[in-house]
N, C-alpha and C positions, 0 to 999 in steps of 0.2 A: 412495566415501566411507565405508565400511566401518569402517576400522580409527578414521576420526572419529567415526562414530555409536558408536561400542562404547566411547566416553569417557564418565564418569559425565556425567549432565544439566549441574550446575552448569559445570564444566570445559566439558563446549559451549558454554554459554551464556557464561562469560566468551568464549571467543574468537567465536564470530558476534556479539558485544555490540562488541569492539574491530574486528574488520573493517568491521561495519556502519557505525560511526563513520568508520574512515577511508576509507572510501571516501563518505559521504555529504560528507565536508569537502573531498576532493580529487577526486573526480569519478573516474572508471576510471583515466585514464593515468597522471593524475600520483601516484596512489596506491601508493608502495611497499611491497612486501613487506616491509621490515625495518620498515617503520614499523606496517604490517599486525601483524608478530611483537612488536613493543612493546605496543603497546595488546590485544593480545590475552596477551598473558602467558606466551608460548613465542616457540621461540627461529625461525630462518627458514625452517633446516630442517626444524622440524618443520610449519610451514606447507606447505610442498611436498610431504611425508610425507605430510601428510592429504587433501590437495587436489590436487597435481600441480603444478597453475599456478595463477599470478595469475587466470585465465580463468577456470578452474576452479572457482575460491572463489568469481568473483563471480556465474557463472552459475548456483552453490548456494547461495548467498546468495538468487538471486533465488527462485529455488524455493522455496526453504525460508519467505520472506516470502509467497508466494502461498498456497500448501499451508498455513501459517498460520492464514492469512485463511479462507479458504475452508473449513477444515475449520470453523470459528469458528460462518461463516455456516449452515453445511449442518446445526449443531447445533441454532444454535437460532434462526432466523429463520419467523416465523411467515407462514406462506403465507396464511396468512385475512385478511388484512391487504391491504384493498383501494386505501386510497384511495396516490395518488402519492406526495405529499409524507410519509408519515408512513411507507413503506415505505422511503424514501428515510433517513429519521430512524432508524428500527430498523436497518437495513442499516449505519448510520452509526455508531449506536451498538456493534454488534456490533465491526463492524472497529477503533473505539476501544478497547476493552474488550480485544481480541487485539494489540493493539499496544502497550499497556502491559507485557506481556511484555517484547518490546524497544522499548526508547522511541528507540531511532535508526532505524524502519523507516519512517516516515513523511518523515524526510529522507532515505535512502537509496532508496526508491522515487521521491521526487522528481526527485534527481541520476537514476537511472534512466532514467527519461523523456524525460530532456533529454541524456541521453548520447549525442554523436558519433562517439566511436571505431570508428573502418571495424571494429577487432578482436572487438568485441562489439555493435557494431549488428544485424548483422543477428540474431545468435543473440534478441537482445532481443525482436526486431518479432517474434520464432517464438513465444517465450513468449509475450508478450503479445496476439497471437493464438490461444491455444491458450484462453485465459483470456474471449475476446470471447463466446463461446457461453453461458456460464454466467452470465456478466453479465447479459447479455439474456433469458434464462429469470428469471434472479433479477427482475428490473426489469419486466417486461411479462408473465409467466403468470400469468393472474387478475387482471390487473389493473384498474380502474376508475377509462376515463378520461372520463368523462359530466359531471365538474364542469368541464373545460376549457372555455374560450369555444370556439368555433365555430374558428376560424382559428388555433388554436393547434397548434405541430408539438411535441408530447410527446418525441418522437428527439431533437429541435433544444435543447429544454429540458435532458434528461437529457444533452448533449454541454456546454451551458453550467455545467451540475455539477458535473461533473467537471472541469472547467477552473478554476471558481471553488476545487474541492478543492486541485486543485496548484499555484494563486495561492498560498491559503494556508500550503500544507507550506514554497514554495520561500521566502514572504516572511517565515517565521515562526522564531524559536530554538525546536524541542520537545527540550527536554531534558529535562524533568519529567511527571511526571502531570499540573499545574497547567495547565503550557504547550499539550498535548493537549486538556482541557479547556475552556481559556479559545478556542483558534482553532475547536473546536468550535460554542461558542457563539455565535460570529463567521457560520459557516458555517450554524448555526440560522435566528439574523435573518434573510443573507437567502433562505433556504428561505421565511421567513413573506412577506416579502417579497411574494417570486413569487408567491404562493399567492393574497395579496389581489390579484393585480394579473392575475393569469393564470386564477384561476376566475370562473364567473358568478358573477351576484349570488346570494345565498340565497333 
């Protein structure tokens, strides 16, 4: 991806802004190149030129959203920060905050997720397990889980999280900062939720 990275920033960022788009509205297969080269503001060829393949683009696409993210978190996420929920909140914030960069990686990570194609499944489950280790460092190193009732599975909670995360990306239009913000707050609630329902009493 060479001869793509050595394009001035803005010129990246329009065309990862129009792939990400179209592939978050058509899902991998039925996502054309020429439509890819429309919304990205070069021509087909030159999509091939920088990328190779279709494959190619989306499985740097996915990187590029991870690598993202994560350098995001690794700057500034505070490790002192014990209790669950509010690591969870911080961690939330972060990745919002790195996604307004591109505001179509929250539905393109969605389609992601849910993407079937034999062509790119498995490369998917590779990244996305390259990714499971850092997660769980992030989420559990120092953590403090002493306010949970007695019977409560912390693993099981933080899987119901993430779940409720991709409810919202997949049921939601973010096309705006507004849109990001508003399903955030969504996702707040029921964080508090949980919190009254799932810690002891004070």
């Amino acid at each position: 991806m060479e001869k793509f990275e050595n394009l001035p920033e803005e010129k990246q960022k329009t065309i990862i802004d129009g792939a990400l788009k179209v592939f978050a509205a058509n899902g991998y297969k039925k996502a054309s190149v020429s439509e890819i080269a429309l919304a990205a503001g070069i021509s087909k060829a030159m999509v091939f030129h920088y990328f190779g393949t279709k494959k190619g683009l989306y499985l740097y696409l996915i990187r590029l959203c991870s690598d993202i993210i994560t350098k995001e978190i690794k700057k500034n996420f505070d490790s002192t920060v014990t209790d669950f929920f509010d690591r969870i909140i911080l961690s939330s914030d972060i990745k919002i905050a790195a996604m307004k960069k591109y505001t179509a990686i929250p539905a393109f990570l969605t389609g992601m997720y849910y993407e079937k194609d034999e062509e790119v499944r498995e490369d998917i489950e590779a990244l996305l397990a390259e990714g499971d280790e850092f997660r769980k460092h992030l989420t559990f190193d120092g953590l403090d889980t002493s306010r949970f009732k007695d019977n409560v599975d912390v693993a099981l909670v933080l899987k119901m999280l993430v779940w409720i995360a991709e409810g919202f990306s997949s049921g939601s239009a973010l096309k705006t900062d507004e849109d990001i913000e508003a399903m955030c707050n969504e996702f707040y609630k029921c964080l508090r939720l949980l919190k009254e329902n799932l810690y002891k009493d004070p």
